[in-house]
Structure formats: C-alpha cells, structure tokens
NUTI-264716 format. One record per atom (N, C-alpha, C, O): residue number from 1; residue in one letter; chain; x, y, z. Coordinates in nm, 4 decimals. Layout:
# NUTI-264716
+------+------+------+----------+----------+----------+
! minu ! sedo ! seti !        x !        y !        z !
+------+------+------+----------+----------+----------+
!  NUM !    A !    A !        X !        Y !        Z !
...
+------+------+------+----------+----------+----------+
# end
This chain:
# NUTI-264716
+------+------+------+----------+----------+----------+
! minu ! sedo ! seti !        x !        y !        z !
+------+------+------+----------+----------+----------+
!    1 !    X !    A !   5.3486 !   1.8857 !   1.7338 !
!    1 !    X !    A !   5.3845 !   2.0260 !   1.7264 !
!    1 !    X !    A !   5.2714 !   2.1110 !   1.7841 !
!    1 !    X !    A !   5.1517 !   2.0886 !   1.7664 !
!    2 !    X !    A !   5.3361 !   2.2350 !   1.8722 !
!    2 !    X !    A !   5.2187 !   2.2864 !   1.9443 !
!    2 !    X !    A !   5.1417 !   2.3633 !   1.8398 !
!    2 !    X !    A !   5.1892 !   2.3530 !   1.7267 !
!    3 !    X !    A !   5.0295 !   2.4408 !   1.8520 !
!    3 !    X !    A !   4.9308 !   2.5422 !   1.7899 !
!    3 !    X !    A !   4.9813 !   2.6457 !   1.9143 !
!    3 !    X !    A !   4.9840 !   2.6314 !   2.0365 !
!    4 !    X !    A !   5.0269 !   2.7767 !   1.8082 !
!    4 !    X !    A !   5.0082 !   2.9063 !   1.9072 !
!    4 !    X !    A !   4.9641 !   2.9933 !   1.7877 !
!    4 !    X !    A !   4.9988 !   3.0090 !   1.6707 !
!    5 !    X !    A !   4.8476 !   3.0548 !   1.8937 !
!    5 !    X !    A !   4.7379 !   3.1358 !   1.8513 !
!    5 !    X !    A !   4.7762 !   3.2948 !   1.9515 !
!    5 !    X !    A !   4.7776 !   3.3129 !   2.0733 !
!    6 !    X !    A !   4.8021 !   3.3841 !   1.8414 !
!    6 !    X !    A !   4.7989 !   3.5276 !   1.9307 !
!    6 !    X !    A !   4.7518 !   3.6206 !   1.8747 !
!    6 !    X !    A !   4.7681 !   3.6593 !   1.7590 !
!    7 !    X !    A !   4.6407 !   3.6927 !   2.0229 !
!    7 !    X !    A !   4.5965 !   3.7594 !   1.9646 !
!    7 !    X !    A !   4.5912 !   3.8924 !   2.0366 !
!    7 !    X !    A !   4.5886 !   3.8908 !   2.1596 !
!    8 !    X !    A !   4.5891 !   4.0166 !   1.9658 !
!    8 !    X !    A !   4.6406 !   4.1440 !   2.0195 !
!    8 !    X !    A !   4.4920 !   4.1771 !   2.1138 !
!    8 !    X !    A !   4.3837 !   4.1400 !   2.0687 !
!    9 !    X !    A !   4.4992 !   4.2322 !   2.2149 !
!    9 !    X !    A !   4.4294 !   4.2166 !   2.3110 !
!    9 !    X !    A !   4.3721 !   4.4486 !   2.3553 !
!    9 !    X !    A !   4.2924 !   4.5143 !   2.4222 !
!   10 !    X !    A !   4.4721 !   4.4649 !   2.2693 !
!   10 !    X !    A !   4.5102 !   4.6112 !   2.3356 !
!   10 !    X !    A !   4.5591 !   4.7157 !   2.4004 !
!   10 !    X !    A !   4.4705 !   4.7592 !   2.4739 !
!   11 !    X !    A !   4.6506 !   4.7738 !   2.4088 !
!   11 !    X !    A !   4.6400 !   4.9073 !   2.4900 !
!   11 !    X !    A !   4.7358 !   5.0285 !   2.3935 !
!   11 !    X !    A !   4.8037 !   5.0386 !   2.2913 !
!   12 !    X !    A !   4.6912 !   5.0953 !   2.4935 !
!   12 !    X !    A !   4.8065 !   5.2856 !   2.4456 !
!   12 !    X !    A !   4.9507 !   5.2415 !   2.4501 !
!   12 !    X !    A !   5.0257 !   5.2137 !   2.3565 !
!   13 !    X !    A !   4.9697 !   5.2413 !   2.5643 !
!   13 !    X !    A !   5.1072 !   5.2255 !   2.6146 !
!   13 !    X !    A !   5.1675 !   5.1451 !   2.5759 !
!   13 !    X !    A !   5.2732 !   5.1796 !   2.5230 !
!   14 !    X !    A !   5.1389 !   5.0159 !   2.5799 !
!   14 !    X !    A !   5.2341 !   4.9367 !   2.4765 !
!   14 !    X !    A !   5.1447 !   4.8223 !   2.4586 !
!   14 !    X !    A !   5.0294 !   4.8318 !   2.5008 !
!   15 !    X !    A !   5.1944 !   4.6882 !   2.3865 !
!   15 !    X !    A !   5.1102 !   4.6029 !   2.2931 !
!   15 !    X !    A !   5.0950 !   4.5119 !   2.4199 !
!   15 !    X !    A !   5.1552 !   4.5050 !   2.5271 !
!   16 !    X !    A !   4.9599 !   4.4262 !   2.3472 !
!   16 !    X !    A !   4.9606 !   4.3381 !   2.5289 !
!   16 !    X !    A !   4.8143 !   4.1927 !   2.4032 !
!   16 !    X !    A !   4.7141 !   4.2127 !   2.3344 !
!   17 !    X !    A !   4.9058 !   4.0521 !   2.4482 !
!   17 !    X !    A !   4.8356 !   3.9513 !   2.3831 !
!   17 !    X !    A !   4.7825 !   3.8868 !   2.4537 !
!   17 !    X !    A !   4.8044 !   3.8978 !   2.5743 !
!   18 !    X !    A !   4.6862 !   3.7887 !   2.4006 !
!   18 !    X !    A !   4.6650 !   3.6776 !   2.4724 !
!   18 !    X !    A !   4.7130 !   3.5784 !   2.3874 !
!   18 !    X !    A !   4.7233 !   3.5951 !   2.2659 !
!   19 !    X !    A !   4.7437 !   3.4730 !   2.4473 !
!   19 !    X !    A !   4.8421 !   3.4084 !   2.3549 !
!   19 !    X !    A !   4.7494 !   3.2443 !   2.4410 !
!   19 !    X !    A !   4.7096 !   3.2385 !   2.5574 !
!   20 !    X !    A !   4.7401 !   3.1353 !   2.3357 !
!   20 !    X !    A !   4.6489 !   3.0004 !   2.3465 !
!   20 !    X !    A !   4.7719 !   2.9368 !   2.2998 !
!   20 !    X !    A !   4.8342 !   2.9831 !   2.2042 !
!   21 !    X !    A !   4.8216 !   2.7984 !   2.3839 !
!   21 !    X !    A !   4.9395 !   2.7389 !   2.3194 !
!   21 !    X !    A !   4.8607 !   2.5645 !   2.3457 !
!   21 !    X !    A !   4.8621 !   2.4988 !   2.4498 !
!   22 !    X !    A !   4.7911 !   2.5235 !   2.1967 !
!   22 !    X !    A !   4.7567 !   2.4182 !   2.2088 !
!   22 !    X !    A !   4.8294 !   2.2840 !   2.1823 !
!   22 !    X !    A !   4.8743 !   2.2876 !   2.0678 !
!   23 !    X !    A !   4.8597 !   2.1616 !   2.2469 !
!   23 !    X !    A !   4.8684 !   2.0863 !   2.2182 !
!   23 !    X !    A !   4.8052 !   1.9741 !   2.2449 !
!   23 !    X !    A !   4.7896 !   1.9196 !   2.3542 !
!   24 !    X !    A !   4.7613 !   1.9343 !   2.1165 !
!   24 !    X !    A !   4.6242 !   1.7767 !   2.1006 !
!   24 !    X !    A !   4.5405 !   1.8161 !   2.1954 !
!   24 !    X !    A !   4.5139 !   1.9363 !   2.1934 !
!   25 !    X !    A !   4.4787 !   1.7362 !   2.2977 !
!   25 !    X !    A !   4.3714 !   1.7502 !   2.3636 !
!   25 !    X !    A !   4.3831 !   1.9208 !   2.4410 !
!   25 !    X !    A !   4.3074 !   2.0137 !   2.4128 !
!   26 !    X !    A !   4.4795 !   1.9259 !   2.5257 !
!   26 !    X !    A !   4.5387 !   2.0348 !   2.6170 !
!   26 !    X !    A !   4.5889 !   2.1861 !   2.5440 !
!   26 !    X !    A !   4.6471 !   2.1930 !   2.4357 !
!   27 !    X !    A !   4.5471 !   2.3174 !   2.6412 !
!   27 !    X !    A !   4.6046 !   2.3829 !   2.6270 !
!   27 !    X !    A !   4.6059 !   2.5294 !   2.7291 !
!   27 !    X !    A !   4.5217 !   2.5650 !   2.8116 !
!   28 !    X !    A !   4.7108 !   2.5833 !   2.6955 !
!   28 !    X !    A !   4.7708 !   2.6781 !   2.8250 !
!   28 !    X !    A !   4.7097 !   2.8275 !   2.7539 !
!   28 !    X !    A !   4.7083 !   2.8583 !   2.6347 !
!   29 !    X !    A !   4.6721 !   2.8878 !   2.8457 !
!   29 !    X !    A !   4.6557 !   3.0670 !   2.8236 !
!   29 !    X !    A !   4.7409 !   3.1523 !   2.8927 !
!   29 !    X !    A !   4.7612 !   3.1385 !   3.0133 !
!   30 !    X !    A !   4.8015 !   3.2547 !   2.8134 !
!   30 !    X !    A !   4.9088 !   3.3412 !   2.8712 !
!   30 !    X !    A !   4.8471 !   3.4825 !   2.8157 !
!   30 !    X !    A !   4.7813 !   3.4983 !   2.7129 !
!   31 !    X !    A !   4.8720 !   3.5449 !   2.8767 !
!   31 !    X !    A !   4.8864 !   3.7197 !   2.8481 !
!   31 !    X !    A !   5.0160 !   3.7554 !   2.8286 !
!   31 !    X !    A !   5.0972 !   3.7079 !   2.9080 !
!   32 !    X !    A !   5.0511 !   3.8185 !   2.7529 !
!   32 !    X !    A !   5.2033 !   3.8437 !   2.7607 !
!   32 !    X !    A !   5.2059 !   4.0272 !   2.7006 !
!   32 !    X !    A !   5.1233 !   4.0752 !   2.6231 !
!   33 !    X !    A !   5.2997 !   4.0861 !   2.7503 !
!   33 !    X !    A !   5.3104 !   4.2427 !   2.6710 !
!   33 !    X !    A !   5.4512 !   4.2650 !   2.6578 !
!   33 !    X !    A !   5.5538 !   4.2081 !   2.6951 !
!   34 !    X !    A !   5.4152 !   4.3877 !   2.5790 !
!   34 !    X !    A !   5.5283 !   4.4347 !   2.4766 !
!   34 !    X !    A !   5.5652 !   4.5690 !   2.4737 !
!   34 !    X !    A !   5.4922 !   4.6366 !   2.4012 !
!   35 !    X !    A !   5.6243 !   4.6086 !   2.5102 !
!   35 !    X !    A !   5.6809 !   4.7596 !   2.4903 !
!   35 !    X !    A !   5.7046 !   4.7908 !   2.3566 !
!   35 !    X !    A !   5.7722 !   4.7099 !   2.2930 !
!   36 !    X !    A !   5.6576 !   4.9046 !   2.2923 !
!   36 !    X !    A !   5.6833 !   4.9628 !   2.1231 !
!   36 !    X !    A !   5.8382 !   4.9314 !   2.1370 !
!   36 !    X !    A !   5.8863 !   4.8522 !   2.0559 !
!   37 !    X !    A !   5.9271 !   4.9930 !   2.2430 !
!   37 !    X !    A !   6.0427 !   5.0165 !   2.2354 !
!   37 !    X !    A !   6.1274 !   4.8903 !   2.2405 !
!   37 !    X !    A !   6.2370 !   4.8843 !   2.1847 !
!   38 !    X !    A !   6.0601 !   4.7635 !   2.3266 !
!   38 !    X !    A !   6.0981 !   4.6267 !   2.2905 !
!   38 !    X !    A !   6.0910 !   4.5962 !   2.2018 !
!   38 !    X !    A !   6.1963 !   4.5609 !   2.1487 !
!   39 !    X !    A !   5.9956 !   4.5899 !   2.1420 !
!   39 !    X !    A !   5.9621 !   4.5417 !   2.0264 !
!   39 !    X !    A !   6.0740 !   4.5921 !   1.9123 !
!   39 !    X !    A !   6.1346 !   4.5035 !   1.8521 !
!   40 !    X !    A !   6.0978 !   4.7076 !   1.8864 !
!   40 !    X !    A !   6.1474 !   4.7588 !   1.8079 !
!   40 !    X !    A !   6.3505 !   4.6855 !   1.8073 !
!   40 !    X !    A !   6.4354 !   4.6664 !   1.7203 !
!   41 !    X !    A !   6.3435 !   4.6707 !   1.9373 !
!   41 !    X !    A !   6.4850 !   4.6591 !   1.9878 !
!   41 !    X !    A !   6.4873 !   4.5108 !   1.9367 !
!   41 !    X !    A !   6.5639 !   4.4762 !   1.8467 !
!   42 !    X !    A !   6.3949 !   4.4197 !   2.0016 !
!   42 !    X !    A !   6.3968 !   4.2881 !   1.9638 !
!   42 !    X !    A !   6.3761 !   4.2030 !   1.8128 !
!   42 !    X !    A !   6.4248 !   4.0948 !   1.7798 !
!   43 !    X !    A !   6.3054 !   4.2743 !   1.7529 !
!   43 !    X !    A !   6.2873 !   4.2478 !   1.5958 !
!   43 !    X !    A !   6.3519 !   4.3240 !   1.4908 !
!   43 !    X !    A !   6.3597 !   4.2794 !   1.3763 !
!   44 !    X !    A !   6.4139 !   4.4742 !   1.5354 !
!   44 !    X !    A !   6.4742 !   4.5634 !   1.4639 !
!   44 !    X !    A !   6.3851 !   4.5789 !   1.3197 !
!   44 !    X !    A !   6.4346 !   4.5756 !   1.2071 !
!   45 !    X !    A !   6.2564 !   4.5948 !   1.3485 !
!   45 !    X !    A !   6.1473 !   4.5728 !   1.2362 !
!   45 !    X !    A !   6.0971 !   4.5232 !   1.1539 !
!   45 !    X !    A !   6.0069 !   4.5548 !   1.0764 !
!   46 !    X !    A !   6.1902 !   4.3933 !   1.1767 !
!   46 !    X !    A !   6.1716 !   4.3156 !   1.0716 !
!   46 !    X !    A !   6.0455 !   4.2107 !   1.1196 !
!   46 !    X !    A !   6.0428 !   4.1002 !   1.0655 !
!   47 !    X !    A !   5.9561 !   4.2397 !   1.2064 !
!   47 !    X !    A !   5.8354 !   4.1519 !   1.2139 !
!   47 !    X !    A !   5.7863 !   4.2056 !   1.2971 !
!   47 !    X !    A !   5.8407 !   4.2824 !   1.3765 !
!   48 !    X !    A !   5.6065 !   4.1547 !   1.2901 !
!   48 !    X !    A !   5.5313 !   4.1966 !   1.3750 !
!   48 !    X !    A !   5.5459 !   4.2011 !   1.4960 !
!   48 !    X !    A !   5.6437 !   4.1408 !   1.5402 !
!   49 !    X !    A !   5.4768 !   4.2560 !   1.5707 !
!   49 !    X !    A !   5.4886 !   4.2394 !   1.7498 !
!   49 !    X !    A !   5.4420 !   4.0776 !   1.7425 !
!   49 !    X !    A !   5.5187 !   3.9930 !   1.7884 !
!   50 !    X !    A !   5.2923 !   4.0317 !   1.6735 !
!   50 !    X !    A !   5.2419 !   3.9245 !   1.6630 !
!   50 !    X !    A !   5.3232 !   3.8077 !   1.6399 !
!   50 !    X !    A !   5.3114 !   3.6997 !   1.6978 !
!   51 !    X !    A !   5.4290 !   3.8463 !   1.5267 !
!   51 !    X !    A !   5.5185 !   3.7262 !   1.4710 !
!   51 !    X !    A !   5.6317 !   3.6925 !   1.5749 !
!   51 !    X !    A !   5.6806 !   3.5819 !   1.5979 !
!   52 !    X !    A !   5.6766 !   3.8725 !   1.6600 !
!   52 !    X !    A !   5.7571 !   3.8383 !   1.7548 !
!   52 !    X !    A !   5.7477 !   3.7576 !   1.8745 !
!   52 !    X !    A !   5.8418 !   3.7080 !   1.9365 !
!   53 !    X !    A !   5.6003 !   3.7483 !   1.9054 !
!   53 !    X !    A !   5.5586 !   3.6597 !   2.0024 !
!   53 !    X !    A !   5.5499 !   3.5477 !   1.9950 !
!   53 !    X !    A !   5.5946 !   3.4751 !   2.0838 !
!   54 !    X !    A !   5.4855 !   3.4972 !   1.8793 !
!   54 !    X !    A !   5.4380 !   3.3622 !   1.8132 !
!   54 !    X !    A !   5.5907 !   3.3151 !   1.7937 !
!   54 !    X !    A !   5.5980 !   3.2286 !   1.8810 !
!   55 !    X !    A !   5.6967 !   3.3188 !   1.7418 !
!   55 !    X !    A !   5.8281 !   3.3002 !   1.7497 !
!   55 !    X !    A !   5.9027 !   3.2896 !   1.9021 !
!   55 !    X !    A !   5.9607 !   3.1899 !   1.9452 !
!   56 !    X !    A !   5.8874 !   3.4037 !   1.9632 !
!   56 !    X !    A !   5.8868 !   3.3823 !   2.1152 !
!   56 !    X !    A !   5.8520 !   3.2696 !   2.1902 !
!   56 !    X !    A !   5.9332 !   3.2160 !   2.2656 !
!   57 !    X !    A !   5.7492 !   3.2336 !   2.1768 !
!   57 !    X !    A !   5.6519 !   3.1022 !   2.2427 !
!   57 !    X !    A !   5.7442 !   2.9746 !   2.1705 !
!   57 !    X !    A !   5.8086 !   2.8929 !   2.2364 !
!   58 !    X !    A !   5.7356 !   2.9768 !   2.0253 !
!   58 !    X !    A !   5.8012 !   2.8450 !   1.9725 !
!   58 !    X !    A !   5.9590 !   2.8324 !   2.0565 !
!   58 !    X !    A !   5.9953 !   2.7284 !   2.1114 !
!   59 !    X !    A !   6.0439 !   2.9639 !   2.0530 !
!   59 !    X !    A !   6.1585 !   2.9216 !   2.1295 !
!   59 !    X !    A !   6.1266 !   2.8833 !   2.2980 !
!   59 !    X !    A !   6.1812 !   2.7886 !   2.3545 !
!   60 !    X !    A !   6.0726 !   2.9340 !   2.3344 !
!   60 !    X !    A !   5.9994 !   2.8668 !   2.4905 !
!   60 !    X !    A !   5.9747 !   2.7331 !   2.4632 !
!   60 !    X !    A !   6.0698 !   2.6702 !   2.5096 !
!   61 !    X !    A !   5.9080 !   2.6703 !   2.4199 !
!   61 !    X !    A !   5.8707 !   2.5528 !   2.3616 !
!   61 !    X !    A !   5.9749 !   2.4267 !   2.3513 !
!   61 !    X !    A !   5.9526 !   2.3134 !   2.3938 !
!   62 !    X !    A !   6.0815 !   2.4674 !   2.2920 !
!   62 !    X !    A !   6.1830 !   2.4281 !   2.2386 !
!   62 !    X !    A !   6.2514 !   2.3937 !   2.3993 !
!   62 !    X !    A !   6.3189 !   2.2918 !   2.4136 !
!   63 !    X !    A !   6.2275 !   2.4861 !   2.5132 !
!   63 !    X !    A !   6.2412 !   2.4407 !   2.6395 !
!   63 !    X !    A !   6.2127 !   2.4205 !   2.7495 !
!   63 !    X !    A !   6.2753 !   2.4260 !   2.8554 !
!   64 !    X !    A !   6.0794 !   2.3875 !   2.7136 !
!   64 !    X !    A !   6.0126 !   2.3347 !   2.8215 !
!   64 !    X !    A !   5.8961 !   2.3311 !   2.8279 !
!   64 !    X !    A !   5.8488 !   2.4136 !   2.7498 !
!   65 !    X !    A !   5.8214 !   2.2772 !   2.8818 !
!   65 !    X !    A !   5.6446 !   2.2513 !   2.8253 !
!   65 !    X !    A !   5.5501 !   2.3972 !   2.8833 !
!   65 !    X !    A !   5.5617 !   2.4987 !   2.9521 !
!   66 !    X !    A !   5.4596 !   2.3262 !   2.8049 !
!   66 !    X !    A !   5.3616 !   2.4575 !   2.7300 !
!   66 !    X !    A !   5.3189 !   2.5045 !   2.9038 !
!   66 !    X !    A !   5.2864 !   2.6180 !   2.9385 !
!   67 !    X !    A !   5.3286 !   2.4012 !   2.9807 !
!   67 !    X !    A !   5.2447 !   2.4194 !   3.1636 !
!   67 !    X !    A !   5.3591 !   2.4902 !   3.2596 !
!   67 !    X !    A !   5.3228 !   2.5412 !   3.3656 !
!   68 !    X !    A !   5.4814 !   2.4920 !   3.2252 !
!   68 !    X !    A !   5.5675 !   2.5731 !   3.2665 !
!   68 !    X !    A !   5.6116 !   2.7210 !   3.2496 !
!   68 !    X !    A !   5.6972 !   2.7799 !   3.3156 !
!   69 !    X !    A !   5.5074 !   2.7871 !   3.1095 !
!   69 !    X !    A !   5.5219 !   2.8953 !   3.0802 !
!   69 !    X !    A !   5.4890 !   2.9808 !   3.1512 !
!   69 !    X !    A !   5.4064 !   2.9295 !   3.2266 !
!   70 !    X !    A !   5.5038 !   3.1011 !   3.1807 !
!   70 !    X !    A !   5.4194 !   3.1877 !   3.2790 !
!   70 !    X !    A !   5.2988 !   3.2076 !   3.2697 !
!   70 !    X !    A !   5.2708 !   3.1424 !   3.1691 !
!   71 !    X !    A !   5.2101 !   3.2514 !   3.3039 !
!   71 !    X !    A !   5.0930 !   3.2965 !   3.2785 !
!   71 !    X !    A !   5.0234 !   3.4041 !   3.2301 !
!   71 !    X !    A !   4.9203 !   3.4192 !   3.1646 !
!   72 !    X !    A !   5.1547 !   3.5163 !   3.3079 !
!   72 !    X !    A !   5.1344 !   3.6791 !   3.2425 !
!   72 !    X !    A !   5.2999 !   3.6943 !   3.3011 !
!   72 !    X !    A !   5.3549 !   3.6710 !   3.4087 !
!   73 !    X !    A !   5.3445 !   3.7468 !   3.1666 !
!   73 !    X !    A !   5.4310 !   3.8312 !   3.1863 !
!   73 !    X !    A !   5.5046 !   3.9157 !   3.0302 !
!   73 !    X !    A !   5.4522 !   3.9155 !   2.9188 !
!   74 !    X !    A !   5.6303 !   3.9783 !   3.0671 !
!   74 !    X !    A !   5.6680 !   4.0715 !   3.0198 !
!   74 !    X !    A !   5.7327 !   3.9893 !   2.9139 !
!   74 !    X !    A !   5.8225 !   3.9228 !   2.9655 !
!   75 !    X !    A !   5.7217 !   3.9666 !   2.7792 !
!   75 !    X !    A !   5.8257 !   4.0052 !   2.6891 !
!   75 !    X !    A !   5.9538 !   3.9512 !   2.7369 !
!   75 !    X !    A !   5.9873 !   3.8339 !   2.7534 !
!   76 !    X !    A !   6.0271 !   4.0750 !   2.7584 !
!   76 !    X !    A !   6.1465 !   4.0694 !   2.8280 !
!   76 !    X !    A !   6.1837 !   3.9785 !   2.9188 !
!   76 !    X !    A !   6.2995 !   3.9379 !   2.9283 !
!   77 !    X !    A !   6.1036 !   3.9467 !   2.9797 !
!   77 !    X !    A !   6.1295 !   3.8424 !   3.1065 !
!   77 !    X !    A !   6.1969 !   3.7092 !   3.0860 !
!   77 !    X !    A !   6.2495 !   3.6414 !   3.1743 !
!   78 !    X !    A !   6.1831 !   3.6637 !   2.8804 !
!   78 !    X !    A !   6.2294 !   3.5561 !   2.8920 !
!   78 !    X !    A !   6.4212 !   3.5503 !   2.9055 !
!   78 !    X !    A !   6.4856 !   3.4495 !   2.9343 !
!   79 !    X !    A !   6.4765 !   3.6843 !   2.8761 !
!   79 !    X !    A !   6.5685 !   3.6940 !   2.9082 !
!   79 !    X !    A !   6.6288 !   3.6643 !   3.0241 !
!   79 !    X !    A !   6.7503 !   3.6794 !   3.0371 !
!   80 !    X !    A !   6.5653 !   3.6271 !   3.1034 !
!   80 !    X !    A !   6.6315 !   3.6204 !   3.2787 !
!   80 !    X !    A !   6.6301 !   3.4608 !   3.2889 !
!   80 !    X !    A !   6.6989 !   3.3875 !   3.3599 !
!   81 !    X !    A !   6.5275 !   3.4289 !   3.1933 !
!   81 !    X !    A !   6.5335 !   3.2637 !   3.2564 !
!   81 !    X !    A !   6.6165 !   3.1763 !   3.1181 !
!   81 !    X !    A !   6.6674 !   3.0643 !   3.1212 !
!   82 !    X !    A !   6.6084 !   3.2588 !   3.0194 !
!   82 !    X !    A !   6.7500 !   3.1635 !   2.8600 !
!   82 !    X !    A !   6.8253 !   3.3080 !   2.8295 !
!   82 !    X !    A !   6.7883 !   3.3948 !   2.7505 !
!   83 !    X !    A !   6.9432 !   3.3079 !   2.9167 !
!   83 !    X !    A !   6.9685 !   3.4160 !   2.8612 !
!   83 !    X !    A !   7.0738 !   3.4423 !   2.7175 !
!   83 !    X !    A !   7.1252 !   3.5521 !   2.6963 !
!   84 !    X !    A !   7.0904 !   3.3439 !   2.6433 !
!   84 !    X !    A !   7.0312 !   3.3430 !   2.4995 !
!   84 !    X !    A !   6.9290 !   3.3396 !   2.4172 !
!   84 !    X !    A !   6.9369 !   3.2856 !   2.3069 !
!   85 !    X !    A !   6.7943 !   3.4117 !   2.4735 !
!   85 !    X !    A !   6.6810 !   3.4407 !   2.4221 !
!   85 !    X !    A !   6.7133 !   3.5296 !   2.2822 !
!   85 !    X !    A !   6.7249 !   3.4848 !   2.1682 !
!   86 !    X !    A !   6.7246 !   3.6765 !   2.3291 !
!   86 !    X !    A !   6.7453 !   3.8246 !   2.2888 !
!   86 !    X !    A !   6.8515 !   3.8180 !   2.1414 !
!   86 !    X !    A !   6.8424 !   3.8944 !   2.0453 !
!   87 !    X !    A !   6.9797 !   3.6716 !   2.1624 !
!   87 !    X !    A !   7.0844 !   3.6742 !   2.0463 !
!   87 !    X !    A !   6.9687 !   3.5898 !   1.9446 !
!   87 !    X !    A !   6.9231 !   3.6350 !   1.8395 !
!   88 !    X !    A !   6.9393 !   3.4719 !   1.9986 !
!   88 !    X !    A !   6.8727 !   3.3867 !   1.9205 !
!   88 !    X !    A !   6.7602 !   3.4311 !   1.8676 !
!   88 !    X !    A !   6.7587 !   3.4031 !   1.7477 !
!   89 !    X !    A !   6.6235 !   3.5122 !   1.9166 !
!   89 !    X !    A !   6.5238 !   3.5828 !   1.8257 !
!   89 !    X !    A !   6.5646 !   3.6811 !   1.7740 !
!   89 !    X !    A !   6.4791 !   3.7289 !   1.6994 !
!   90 !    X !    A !   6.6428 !   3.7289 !   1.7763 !
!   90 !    X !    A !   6.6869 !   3.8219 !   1.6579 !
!   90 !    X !    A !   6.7337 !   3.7566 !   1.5000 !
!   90 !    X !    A !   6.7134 !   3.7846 !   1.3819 !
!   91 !    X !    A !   6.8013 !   3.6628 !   1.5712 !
!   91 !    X !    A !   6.8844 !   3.5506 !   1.4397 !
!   91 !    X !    A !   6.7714 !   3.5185 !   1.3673 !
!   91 !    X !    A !   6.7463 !   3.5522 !   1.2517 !
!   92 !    X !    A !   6.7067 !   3.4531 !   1.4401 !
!   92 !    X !    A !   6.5138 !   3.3749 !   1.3898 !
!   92 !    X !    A !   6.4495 !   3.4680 !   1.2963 !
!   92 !    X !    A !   6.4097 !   3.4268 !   1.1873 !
!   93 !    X !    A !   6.4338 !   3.6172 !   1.3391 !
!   93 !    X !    A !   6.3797 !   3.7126 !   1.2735 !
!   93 !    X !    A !   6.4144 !   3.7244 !   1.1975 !
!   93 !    X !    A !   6.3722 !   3.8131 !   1.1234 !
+------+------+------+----------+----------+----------+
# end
C-alpha cells in the first residue's frame, strides 16, 4: 500500500500541494492545486482540501502507478482522464 504525504505548499488564490506518493524503496513528487471553488464543489465540505487530495491520489492509485501520475497539475484534470472521478470522490467523501 502506497504512503501519500500532502502538504499545503501555499497561495492567495487558491490551495496548491506538494504531494510525496511513496512506495517501499521508490517514490514520485507531484504539485497539484485547488481552486476554493473546486474544492468546495468537489467535497461539498465535507473534508479538507488536504483529505480531498490524499483521497484523490488513493483513487489515482487504484489506476495506475504512482510513475504515471502527472507531475503538476490541476485538481480537476483528473476528470478528463476517469471520467468517473468527480461521481466517485464525492461518494468517498
């Protein structure tokens, strides 16, 4: 089972992580961000931006390895590539 570690990194405008996805010896670094207004849409408040990510990553996970993830991107983006992302982390939440 992987280790994901996230951690809020900063800004005004909207939330922005670095996110460490270890497994055993190996592991991948991503930046990933968040719009307040994503966020809000995607968890409907019921969890952190932090928990929404860390949940995020585990459903990534679930398809496909930790070296296939992006490197930096949006939140949102995983919608374009499972586009049962958006039904399913909501359910999760």
């Amino acid at each position: 089972m992987a280790e994901i570690d996230v951690r809020p990194t900063g800004r005004d405008d909207e939330y922005e992580f670095d996110v460490t996805v270890r497994e055993g010896a190996s592991e991948s670094l991503h930046t990933v961000t968040l719009s307040r207004e994503d966020h809000e849409r995607l968890s409907g408040g019921a969890a952190s931006p932090e928990a929404l990510v860390a949940e995020s990553f585990r459903f990534l996970l679930e398809r496909e390895p930790k070296e296939s993830i992006l490197r930096r991107f949006d939140l949102t983006v995983i919608g374009r590539y499972f586009p049962e992302y958006e039904r399913e982390i909501r359910r999760r939440l």
